[in-house]
N, C-alpha and C positions, 0 to 999 in steps of 0.2 A: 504494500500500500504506500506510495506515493505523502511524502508527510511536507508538501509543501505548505501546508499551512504554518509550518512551524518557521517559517523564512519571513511570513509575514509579520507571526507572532515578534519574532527577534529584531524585524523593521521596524514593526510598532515601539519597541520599546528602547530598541537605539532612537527614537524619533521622542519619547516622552521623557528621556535621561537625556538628551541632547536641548529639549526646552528647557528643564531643570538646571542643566549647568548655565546657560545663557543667560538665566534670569537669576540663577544666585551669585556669578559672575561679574555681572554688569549692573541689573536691577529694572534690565528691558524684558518686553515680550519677546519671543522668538517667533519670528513670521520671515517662512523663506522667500516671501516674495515680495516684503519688504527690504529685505537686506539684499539683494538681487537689484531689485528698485535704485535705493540707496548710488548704487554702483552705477548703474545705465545714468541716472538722471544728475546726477552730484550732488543728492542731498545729502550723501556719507560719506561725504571726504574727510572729514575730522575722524573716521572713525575706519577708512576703507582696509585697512588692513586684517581687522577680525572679522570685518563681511567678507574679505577675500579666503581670510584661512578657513570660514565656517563654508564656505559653498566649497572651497576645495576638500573640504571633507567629505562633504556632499556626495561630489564627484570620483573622490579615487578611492572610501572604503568599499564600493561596490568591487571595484574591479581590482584588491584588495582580497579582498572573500573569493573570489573565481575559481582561483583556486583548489581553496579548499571548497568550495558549494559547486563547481563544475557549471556549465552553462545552464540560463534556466527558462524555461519557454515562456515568454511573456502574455502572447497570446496580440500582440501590439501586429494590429496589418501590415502590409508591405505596400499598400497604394499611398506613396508620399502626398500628393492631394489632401487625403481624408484626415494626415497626420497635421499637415502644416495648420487646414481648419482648426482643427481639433486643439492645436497649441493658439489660434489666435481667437479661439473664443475660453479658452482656460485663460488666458494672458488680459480679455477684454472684461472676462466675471472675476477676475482678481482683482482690476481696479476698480469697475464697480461697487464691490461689497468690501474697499477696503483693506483687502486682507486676502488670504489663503487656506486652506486648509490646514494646514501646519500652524499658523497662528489662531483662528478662528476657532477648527475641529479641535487638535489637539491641547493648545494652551488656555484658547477659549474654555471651552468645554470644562479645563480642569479646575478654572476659577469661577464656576458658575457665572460664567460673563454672559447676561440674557444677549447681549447682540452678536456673542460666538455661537450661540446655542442654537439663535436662527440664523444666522450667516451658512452654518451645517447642517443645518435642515433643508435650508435652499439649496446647497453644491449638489445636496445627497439623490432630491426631488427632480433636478436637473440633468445630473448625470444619469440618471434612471428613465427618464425622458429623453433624452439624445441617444441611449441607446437601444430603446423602442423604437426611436423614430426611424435611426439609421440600420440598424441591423434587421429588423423585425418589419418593418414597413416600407423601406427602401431599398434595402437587401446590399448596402452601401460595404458595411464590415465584416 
């Protein structure tokens, strides 16, 4: 039996240990797509060097892990089209609602922050929706 849940399990909680250092750290939220933000727009320049080390952790404990976890099927299409979409309406509902997943869901969530609470009820309702529409109705994915 196939035990990838436990890959998630161990994302999720590199992702809940990773808000926790962040904010006993510094004394910020962790929102990866503020510190991302930060970077592209120059509002973290005073500060660009731990938004640099914190995405680059981001980026190489995955392929980091490869090793030892072997490749892992993401299940992610291969029609670049549907992908590019797909990152410019995550990149267009992330400024929207302020925030990301990662700050909203995870760090939200854990401060009983009512506007993280619904900011993740709306990704969850969305993303659940986009892929009815597109998988299920369009036969897009």
């Amino acid at each position: 039996m196939p035990a990838d849940w436990l890959w998630g399990l161990a994302g999720g909680l590199l992702i809940g240990t990773g808000g926790a250092v962040f904010l006993l750290g510094n004394g910020r939220i962790m929102g990866a797509s503020g510190i991302l933000g930060g970077l592209v727009d120059g509002s973290g320049r005073s500060n660009w060097a731990e938004r640099a080390i914190f995405l680059l952790g981001v980026f190489a404990l995955p392929l980091l892990l490869l090793p030892v976890a072997g490749p892992v099927d993401t299940h992610v299409t291969q029609n670049l089209l549907v992908l590019v979409a797909a990152g410019l309406c995550v990149g267009i509902g992330t400024r929207m609602a302020n925030g990301c997943t990662s700050g909203h869901g995870v760090c939200g969530i854990s401060r009983l922050s009512l506007r993280g609470i619904v900011a993740t009820v709306f990704y969850i309702l969305a993303g659940g929706l986009t892929v009815a529409l597109f998988r299920h109705l369009l036969g897009v994915i």
